[in-house]
N, C-alpha and C positions, 0 to 999 in steps of 0.2 A: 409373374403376378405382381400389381402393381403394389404398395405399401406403404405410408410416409417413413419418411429417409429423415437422415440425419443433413444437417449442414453447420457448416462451422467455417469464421474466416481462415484462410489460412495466413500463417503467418511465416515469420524468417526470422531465425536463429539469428543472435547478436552473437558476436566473438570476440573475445577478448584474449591477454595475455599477460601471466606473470614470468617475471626471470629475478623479484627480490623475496628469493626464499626456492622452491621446489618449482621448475621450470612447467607452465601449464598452459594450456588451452582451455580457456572457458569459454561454454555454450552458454548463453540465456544465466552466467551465473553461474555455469556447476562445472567442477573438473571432466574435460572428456579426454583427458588425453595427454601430451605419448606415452606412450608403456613401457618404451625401451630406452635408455638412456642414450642412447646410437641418434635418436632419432632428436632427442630434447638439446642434443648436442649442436644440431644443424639447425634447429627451431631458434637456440640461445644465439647462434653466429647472426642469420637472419636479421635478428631482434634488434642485438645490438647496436647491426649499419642499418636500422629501419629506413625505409624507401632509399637506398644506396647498393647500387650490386656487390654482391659476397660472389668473387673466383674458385671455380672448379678450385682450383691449385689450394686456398685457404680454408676450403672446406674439407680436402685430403688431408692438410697438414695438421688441421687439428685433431679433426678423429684418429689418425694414425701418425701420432709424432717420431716414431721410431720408424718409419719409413711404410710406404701405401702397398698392399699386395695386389695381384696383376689385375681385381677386380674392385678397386677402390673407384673406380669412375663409375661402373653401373651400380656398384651399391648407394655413391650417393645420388644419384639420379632417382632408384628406388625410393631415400629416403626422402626426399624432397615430392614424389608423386603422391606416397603415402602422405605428406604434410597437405597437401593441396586439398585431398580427401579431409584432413582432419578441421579445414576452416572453407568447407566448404557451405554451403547454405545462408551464408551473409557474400552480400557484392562489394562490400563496403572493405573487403579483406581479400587481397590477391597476390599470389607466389607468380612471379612471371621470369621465363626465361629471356635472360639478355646478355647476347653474346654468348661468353666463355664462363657465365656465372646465373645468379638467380637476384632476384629481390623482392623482397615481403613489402607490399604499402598497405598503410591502415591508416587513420588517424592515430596520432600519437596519445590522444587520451585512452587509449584501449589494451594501451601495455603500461600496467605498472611504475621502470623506470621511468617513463618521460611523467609520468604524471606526477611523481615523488619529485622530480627535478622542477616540475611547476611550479608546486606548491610551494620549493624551497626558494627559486627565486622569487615567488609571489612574495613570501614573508619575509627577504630581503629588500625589498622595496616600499615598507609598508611598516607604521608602527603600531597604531592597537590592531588587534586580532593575527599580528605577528606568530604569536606562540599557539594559538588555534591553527594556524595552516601548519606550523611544524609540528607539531603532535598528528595530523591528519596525514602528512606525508609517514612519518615514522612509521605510520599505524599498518603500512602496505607492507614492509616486511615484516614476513612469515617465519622467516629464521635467515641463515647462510643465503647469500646471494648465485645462482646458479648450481643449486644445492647437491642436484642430482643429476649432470650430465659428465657426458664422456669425457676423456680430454683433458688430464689433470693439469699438464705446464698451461696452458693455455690458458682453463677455466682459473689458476690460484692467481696468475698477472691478470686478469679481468675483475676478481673478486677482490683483489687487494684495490682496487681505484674504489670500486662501489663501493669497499666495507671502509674507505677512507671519506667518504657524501655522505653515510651513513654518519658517522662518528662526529663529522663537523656539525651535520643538521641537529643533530642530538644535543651537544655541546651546545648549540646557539639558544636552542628551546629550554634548553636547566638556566642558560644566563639568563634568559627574558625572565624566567620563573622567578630567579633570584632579586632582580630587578623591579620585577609585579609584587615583591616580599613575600612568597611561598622559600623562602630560604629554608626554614627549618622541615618542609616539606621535602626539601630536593636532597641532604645529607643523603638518604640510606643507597640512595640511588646513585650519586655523585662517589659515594665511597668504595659501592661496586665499580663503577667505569675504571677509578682509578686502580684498582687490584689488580683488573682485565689486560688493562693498556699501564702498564707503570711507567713507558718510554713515552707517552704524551703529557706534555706541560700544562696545558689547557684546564685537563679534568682536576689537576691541583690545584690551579688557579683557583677555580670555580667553587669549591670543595673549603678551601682557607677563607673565599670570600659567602661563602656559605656558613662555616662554623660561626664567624666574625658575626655577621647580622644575626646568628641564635643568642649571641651571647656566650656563646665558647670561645673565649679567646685565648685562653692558655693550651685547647686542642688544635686550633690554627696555627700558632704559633710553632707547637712542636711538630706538626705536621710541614712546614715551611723548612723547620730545622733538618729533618730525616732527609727530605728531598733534595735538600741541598749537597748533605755531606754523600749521600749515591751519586750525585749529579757528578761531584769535584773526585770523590776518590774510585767511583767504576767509567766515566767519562773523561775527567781530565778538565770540565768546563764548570762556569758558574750558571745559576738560571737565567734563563733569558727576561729581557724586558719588563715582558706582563705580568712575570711570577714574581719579579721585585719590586716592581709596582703596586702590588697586590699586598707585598708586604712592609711599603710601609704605609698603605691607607690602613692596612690591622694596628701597626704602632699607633698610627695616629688616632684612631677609633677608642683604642684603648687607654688613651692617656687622657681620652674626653671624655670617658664615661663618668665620672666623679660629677658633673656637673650637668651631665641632661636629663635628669628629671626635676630641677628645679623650676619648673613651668607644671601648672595643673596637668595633672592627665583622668581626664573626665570616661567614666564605667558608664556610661547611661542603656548597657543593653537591657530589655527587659527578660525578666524568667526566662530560662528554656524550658520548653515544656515536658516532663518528666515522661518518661516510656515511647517520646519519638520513634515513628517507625515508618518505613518506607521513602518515598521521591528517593531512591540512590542516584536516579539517571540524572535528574534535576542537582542533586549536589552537584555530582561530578562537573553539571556544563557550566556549575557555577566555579567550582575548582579551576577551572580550565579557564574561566574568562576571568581569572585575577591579575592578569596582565593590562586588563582593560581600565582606564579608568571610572567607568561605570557600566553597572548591571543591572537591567529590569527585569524583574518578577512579573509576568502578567497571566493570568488566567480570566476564567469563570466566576460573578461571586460567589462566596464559599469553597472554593478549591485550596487554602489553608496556602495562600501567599505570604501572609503576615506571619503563620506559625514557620512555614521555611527558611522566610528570614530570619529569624532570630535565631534557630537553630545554626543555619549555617554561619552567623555570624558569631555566635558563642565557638564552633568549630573552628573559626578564622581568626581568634581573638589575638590568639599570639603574635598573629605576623604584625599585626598593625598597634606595638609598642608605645605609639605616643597618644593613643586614648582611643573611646571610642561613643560617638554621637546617637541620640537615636530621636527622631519627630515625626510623631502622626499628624500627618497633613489633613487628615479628616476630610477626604476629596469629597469624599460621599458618606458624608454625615448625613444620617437620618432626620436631623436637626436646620442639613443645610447649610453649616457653620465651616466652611472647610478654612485651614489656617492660612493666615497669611506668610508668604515670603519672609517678609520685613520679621514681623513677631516671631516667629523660627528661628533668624538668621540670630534676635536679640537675644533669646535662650542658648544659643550658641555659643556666643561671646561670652555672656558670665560664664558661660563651663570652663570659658579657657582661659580664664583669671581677669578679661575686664572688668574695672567696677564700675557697676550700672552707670555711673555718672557722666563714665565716660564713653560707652557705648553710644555710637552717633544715632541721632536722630530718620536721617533719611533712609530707605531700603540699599540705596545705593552705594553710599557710603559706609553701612552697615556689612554689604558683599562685599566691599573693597577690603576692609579690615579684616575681614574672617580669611580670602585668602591671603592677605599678606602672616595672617599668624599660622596658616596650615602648608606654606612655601617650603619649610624645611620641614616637616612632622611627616611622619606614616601615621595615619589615623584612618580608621574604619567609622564612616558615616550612613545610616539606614534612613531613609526616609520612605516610611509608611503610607499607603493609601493616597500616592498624588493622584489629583485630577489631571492636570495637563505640564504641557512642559514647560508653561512658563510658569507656574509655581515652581517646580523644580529647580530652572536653570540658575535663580541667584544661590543655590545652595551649593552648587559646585565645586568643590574648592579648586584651585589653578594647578597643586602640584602632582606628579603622575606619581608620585608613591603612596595617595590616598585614592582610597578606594568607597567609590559613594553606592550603594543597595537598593534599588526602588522599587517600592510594589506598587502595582496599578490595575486598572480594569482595564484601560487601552493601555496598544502598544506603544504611547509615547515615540512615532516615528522618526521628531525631528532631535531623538537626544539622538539616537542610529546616525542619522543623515548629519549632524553638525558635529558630535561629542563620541562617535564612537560606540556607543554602548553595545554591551552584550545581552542580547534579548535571548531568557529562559520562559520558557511557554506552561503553563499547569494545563494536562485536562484530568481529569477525572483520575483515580486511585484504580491500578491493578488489583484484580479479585482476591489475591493475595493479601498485597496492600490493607487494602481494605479490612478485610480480618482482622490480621494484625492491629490495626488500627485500632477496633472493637476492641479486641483479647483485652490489649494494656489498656484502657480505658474501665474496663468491668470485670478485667479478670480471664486468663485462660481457662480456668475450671471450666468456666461456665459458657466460654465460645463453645473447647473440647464437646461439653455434653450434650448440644443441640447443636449439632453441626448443620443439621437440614434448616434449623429455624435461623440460624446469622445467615446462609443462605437467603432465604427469604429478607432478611431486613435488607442485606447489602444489597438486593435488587431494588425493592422501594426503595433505598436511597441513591439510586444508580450512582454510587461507587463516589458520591461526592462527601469531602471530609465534614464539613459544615453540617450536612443534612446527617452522618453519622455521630457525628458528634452531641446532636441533638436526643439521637435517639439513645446512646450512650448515659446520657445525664438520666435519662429517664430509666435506663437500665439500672443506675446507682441506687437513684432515689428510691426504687421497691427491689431490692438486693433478692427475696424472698419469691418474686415474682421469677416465672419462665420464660425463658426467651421465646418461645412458640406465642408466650400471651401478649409480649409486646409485639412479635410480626404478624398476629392477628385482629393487631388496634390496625396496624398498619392499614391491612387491606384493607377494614371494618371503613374509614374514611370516607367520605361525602366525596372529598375533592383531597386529588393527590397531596397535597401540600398541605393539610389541616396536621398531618400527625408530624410535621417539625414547626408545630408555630413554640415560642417560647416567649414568655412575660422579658427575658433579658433581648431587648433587642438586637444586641449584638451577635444572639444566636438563633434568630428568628432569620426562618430561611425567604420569608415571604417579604420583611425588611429590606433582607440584603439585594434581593431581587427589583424591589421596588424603588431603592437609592439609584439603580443603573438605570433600568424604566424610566424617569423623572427627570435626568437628564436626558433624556434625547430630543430631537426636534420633535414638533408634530407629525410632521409626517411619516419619518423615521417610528415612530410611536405607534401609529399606526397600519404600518407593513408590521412590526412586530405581531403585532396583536393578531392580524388576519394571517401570520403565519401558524398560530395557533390551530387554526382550520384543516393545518396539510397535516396527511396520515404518516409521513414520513417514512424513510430515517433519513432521510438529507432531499436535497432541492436544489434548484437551479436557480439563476436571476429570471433566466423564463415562467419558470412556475411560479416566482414570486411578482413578479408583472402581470403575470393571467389572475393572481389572486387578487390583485391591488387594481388592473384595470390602469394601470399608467404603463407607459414605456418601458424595454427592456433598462436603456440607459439608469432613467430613476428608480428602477428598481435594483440596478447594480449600485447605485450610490448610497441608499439606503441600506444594502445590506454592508457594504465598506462599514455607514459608520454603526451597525450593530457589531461588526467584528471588532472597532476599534473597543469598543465598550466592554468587550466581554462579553456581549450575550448571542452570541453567534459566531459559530469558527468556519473559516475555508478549509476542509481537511483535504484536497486535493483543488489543482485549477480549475472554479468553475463550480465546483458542490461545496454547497454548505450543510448545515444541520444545528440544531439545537440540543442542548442537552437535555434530558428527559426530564425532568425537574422544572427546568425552564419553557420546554415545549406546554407543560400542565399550566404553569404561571399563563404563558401567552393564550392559551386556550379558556384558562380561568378571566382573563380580562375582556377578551372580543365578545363571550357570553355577558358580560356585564358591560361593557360602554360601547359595542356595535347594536345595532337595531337585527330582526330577523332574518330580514328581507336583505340586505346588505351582506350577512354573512351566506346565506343560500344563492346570494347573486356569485360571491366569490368563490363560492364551491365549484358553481356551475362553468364559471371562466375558467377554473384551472382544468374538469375533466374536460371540456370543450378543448383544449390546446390538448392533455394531454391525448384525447380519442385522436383527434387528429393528425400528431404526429404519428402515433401508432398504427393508424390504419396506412397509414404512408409507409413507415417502413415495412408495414407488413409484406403491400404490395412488390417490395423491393427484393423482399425475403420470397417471396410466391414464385415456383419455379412454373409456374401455369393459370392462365388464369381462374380467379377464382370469384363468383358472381357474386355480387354486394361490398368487394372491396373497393377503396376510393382510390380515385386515381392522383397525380402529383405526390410531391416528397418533399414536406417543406423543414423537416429535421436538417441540422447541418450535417448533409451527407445526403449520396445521390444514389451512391455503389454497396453492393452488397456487405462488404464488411465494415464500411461504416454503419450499416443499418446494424447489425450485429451488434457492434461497439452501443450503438443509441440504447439497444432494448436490452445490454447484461450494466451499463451504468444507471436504468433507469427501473429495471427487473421488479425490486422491490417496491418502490412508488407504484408502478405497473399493476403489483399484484394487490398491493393495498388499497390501490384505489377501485377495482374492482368491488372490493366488499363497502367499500366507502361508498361507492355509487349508491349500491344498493341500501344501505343502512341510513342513506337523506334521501331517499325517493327517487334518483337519478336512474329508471328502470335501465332506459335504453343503452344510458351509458355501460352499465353494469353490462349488457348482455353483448353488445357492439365492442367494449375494449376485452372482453372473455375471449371474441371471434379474434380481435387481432395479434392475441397474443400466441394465437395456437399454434403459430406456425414456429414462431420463435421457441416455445417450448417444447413443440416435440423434437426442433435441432439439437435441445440441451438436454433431452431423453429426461425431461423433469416430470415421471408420471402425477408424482402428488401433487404437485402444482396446477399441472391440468387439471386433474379432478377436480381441484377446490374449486378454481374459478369455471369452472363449465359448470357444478352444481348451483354455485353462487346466479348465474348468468339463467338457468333453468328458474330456478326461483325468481329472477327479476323479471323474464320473458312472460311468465305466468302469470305475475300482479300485476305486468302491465297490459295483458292479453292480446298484442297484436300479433297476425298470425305469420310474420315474418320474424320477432324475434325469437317466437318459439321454434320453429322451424331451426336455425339456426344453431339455439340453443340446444335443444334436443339433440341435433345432428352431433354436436361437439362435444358430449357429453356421451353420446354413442361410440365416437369413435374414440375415445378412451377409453370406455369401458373395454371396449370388442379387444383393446392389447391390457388391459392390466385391470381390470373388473370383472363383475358379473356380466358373463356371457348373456344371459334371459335377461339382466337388464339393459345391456346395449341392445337387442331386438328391443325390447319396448321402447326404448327412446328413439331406435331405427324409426318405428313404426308409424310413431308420432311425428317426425320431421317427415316422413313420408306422406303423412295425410296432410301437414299443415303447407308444407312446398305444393302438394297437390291443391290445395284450396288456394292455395295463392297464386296458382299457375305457372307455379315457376319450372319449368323442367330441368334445368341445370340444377338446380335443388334436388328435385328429384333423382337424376341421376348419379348428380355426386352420392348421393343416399345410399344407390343400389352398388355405389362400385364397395363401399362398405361393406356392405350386406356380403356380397361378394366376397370378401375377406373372413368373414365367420363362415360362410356356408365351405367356403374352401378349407380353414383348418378344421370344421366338425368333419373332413372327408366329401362333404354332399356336393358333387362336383356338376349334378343333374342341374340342382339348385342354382348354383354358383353362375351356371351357365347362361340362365333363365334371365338370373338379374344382369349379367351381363352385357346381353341380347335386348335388354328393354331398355338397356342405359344409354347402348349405344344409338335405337332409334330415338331418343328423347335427344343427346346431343345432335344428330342428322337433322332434327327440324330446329333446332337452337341456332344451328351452324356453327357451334363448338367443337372447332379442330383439335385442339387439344384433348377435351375429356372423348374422343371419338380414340383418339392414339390409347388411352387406357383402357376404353372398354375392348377395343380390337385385340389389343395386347389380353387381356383379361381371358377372353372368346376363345385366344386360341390356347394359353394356358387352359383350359377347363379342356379343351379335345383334345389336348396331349394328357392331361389326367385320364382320360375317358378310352385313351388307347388310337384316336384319329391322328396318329402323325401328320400324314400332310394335310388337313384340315388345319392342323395346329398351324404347320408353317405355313399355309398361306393366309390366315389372319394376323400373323406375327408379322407377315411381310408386308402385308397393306400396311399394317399400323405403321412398322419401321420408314415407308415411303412419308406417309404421312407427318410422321415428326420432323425430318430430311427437309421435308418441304416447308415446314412453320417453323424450321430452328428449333422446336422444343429437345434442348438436350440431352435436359432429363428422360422425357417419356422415351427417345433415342436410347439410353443408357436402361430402361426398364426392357423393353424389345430384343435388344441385345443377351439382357442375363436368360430372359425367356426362350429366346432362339437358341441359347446354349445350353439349355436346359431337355430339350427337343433332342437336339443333336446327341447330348447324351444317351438319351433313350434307344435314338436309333444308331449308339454305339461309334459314331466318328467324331474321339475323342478330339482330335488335331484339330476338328473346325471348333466343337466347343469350346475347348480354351480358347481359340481366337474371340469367340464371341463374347465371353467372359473377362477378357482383356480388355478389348475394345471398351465393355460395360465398366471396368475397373478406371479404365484412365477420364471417361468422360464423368463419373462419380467424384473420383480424387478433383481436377479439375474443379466442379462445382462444390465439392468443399461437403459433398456428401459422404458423412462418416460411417454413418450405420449402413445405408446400402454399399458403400464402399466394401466394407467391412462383410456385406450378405455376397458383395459379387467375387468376393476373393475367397469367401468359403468355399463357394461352387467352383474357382476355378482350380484349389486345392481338390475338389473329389476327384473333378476332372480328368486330374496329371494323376491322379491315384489310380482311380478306374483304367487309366494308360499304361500301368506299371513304373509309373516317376516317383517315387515316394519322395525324393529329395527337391523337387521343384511343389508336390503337394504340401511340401512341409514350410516350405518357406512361403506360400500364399497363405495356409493357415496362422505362419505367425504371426505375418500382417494381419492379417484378418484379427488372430488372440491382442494383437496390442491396444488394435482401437475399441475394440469392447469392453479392456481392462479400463481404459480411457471414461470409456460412457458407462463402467459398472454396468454393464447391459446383462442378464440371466442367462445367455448363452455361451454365458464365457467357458462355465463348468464341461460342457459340452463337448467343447471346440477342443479343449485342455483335455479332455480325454483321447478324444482322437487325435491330437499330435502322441500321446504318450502310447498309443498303438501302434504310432507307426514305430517306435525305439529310435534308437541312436541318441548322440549329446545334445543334448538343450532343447528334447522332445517337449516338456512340460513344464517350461518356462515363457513364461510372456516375455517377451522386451518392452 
């Protein structure tokens, strides 16, 4: 019987491998494997000569160093077949036999060591972003290197090289740290190496020239002392080179300190803001990038750049001893007013004892002198709200132990590209966050006891600090007031953005929005604006071209420079989005400076492309054909699971714009992108989905009243009902795309209609019925000359005279049909004919041909990537081997069949789970 099926791309497993820490096989990411140490033993030999053959002979000697027993040759061959098994399903990764031995090739990014050894030469060749690639390599081990395999002589000389890369990479990244002045950071950690390892020279080093920059110079010194007198009285030597080197830059350190703070050292941080809470990730990548000599803040406006700075630089104060600068550049002054270079650089200079008088004139000479006075200084410099980077660049100081902070609305690319910087990104506040955020602002009592209403406000303000912060104030000011009363001004709103306006502009969320707005070009200005229009939650430069009506190109430049601005992010190659805040701003402005007609023209460009591509991949998606689909596939992609890919990164736009159609008048569109989504969603077994958009598409066929989209509509809305709705209301809408295909003369309409029909009157039992619709389906497709819908009603015809008790009746309608799919390739309706003939065969009790038939239907399902009927032809072919007396071959078609329904959440899982748990034995009533 035929039914819509499931499809899905298939795909292939990535494999990967660790040997620094517990020896593993990763699938797609997750441990699968080995489970016996025998085996991770010969996986770790492999590894280590990657693409080089490992000899019989040294794969004996390691597993059994104490001499091989007479079956030491088949056992490793054993384990080496099981290893084949365990990285199997990637091509990318191959065990081959050569000669007298084996050899694993992968790319070397895929294992662990080579990639740790990458990164470590990367950050030997390279100086900012040095101590980021070694923190990145360290970060691979998991613990003990070759943690868990056989083979102890072998594995502890393997592990002593590794856990020696280990110790030096580590070693390099505390000096870079020490270096970038996280000195007083690096002690607790520099104190344990040294405990660990007390025979290495290095970690004391590092550890004396760490106390020394905190200012512990009398702990350096005694610690220099101890090392010595172990060195001379348990070795017999003095310390080497670098350790007395080290000690007398601490003499000489110490004998200068009397005199270096007689130069200004300028506090200019402002407040930190009391009850700080949340960005930890954002600290840290600022932690991390204190090697760099410069760091950019950039986000969204209002995402709390400027409050991060200062936090993290009150956090950072210590390291940077010889003062600390701080200049709002005012990029995007409300006013307009952003500062100059020059006047910055002159506030600079007095901080650091010039008198005025003598502070030069020109900007130029002005950056000259600034860095000749910051050459020897560690000083922390923040510079607030740049515009661009040439305000920035005269601020720079030359020397690599200052450390300059920038917050910005763009990413400032050319500090990256010429200066190195380390770009930290803000979006939006974790839901937690967030909270938090509120609590210390107004109080935990009073989050605690309307937990459902801080809910509701954190949504209105979609999680941004600026927009909470607003509402926060407002929290203050009526203490006596309920949080439900402020998230119900919220909703109460005209326009999203009315409930964070504030008289202080600097917390005026519609301000901050409108300083980025104002810089941009025109035209950029205006794709902003008619982005306002798209339902979202992200977009292409395609949908932003079909709204703007220009070229793909200038619609990718336009969106470049909304990203640089901060008011649009790429959160993957290719999609963008707005933030929710900002999406109301753009939609608040195209309402007021687009004309009507301009904004319905733009609506109408984007479902125009959008219907289009979708009915394209629909076609691609259609295992048959299906009437009123369009032909061509102008999506980039030709093949099935590109089309896939298109319609699950486009799913939500897809679905939204459905209701979008219909809520601007777009009937057809609404009821035409409903039709081409069907096929795509019932691959993803997404009942509620279906439903919304087929009801949506009912209503828009309706108000537009032609009797093609009704038909349509109706029908689609049928056949979802008939698997996951009212039964009586899928016949009414049957009935109605019955009359309306009738009026339109469509008979492929029609028929497609009746093979529905067909499928209710088949589960109510009425097999009379079933048969009837059939019978009329099939002559409607005979005058169509639809080979295809002819293979389903045939197939249909003779399932209803095998319900009815006509065996061969059954099978020679099962047989024409099967002829007929043969002959038109259709492989599906092939694979529907198949599970039915074996359906038959059961009846009349010869099981051996059923299951072949049921096979045959399983591998050309698998194949087409059809999960649900995959999953129906493996259940049949588990009763099958059952009805045969095979309980252990029924068991294991069943499990397949239990895994992909646990996949699809599909309602027969419960089922299926039962019936394996009748049949007993181990792992009856477990899916895989």
């Amino acid at each position: 019987m035929d039914r819509p099926s499931e499809v899905a791309a298939v795909g292939r497993s990535r494999i990967g491998f660790r040997l620094l820490g517990p020896v593993e096989v990763l699938r797609d990411g997750r441990s699968g494997g080995p489970t016996t140490a025998q085996l991770r033993c010969v996986l770790a030999l492999l590894l280590l000569d990657l693409g080089r053959v490992v000899t019989t002979d040294r794969l004996i000697a390691a597993r059994w160093p104490a001499g091989p027993p007479v079956s030491a040759l088949n056992t490793v061959r054993v384990y080496v077949t099981r290893l084949r098994r365990l990285v199997s399903g990637d091509p990318a990764v191959t065990v081959s036999t050569v000669g007298q031995g084996w050899r694993l090739d992968c790319s070397p990014d895929r294992v662990d060591l080579y990639r740790f050894r990458d990164l470590v030469a990367r950050a030997r060749r390279r100086g900012p972003g040095a101590a980021g690639l070694l923190t990145e390599a360290l970060a691979l081990w998991t613990g003990p290197a070759l943690a868990d395999v056989s083979g102890d002589e072998w594995r502890e000389s393997m592990r002593a090289g590794l856990e020696e890369e280990r110790l030096t990479a580590l070693e390099d990244r505390i000096a870079l740290d020490i270096d970038a002045g996280a000195a007083r950071d690096v002690v607790p950690e520099l104190s344990a190496l040294v405990g660990d390892h007390p025979e290495r020279e290095r970690p004391v080093q590092l550890l004396i020239a760490a106390l020394g920059a905190s200012g512990r110079t009398g702990e350096a010194l005694e610690l220099y002392r101890r090392t010595r007198r172990r060195l001379v009285d348990e070795l017999g030597v003095e310390p080497g080179p670098a350790l007395q080197h080290e000690h007398r830059r601490l003499l000489e350190r110490s004998q200068g300190e009397a005199t270096r703070f007689d130069r200004p050292v300028p506090r200019q941080l402002p407040v930190d803001l009391v009850g700080f809470t949340g960005r930890e990730q954002a600290l840290a990548r600022l932690g991390a990038a204190a090697g760099n000599p410069v760091a950019v803040i950039t986000g969204l406006p209002g995402s709390g750049k400027t409050t991060l700075a200062v936090h993290w630089a009150h956090r950072a104060a210590d390291r940077y001893p010889d003062g600390h600068l701080w200049a709002d550049l005012r990029g995007f002054d409300p006013a307009g007013r952003a500062l100059d270079p020059g006047e910055a650089l002159g506030a600079f200079l007095e901080a650091l004892g010039v008198p005025p008088s003598q502070v030069p004139v020109c900007t130029e000479a002005r950056a000259a002198l600034y860095r000749s006075l910051l050459a020897d200084r560690r000083m922390l410099v923040v510079l607030d709200n740049a515009r661009d980077e040439d305000q920035v660049r005269p601020l720079l100081p030359g020397a690599a132990a200052c450390c300059v902070l920038v917050t910005a609305r763009s990413r400032l690319p050319g500090l990256t590209a010429r200066h190195g910087a380390h770009q930290v990104a803000l979006d939006v506040l974790e839901r937690d966050e967030a909270r938090d955020l509120l609590a210390g602002r107004i109080g935990a009592h009073r989050t605690d006891a309307e937990r459902k209403a801080v809910r509701r406000i954190i949504d209105r303000c979609a999680r941004l600090p600026l927009a909470i912060a607003v509402v926060a104030a407002r929290a203050v000011d009526v203490p006596d007031f309920p949080l439900t009363a402020l998230a119900d001004e919220l909703d109460a709103q005209a326009a999203p953005l009315d409930g964070f306006a504030s008289p202080d502009a600097g917390l005026d969320l519609r301000s901050a929005f409108d300083c980025s707005y104002r810089a941009l070009s025109p035209a950029t200005a205006q794709t902003f604006r008619l982005i306002g229009l798209h339902w979202g939650p992200d977009f292409t430069a395609e949908a932003v071209a079909a709204l703007t009506g220009e070229a793909p190109a200038a619609a990718r430049g336009a969106l470049a420079e909304l990203v640089r601005m901060g008011l649009a992010v790429e959160f993957r190659p290719g999609r963008f989005r707005l933030h929710d805040l900002l999406a109301a701003y753009a939609a608040e402005l195209t309402e007021a400076e687009d004309a009507a007609a301009a904004r319905r023209d733009a609506s109408e460009r984007l479902l125009d492309e959008l219907l289009r591509c979708a009915e394209a991949a629909s076609a691609v998606l259609t295992p048959f054909p299906v009437p009123g689909e369009a032909g061509g596939f102008s999506v980039d992609a030709q093949r099935h699971d590109r089309a896939c890919e298109w319609f699950e990164s486009e799913r939500l736009v897809l679905l939204g714009a459905v209701e979008a159609a219909y809520a601007r008048h777009f009937d057809a569109h609404a009821w035409r992108l409903a039709r081409s989504l069907e096929t795509y969603l019932r691959l993803r077994n997404a009942a509620a989905e279906r439903l919304r958009v087929h009801q949506v598409a009912v209503r828009a066929a309706q108000r537009a009243g032609g009797v093609e989209g009704m038909a349509s509509a109706h029908l689609g809305l049928g056949i979802v009902q008939s698997h996951y709705g009212d039964k009586a209301e899928s016949r009414a809408n049957l009935k109605l795309a019955l009359d309306h295909f009738s009026a339109a003369g469509d008979g492929n309409g029609e028929a497609d209609t009746r093979l529905v029909l067909c499928v209710l009157d088949a589960d109510a039992g009425d097999y009379a019925s079933t048969l009837a619709h059939a019978t009329l389906g099939l002559e409607l497709y005979r005058r169509t000359g639809n080979t295809a819908g002819q293979v389903r009603a045939l197939n249909n015809i003779g399932f209803c005279h095998a319900r009815l008790g006509d065996l061969p009746g059954a099978r020679e309608n099962c047989l024409a049909a099967l002829d007929l799919a043969v002959a038109i390739g259709d492989k599906l309706g092939e694979a529907n004919v198949l599970d039915s003939l074996g359906a038959i065969e059961s009846q009349l009790g010869t099981h051996a041909r059923a299951a072949d038939h049921f096979r045959r239907a399983v591998a050309i399902a698998t194949h087409l990537g059809e999960r649900k009927f995959t999953a129906s032809a493996l259940t049949n072919l588990g009763e099958s081997h059952a009805a045969a007396g095979d309980p252990e071959a029924a068991r294991a078609a069943w499990t397949l069949a239990l895994s992909i329904l646990d996949e699809l959440g599909h309602p027969d899982t419960a089922a299926l789970r039962d019936r394996l748990g009748d049949l007993g034995g181990s792992g009856s009533a477990k899916s895989t």
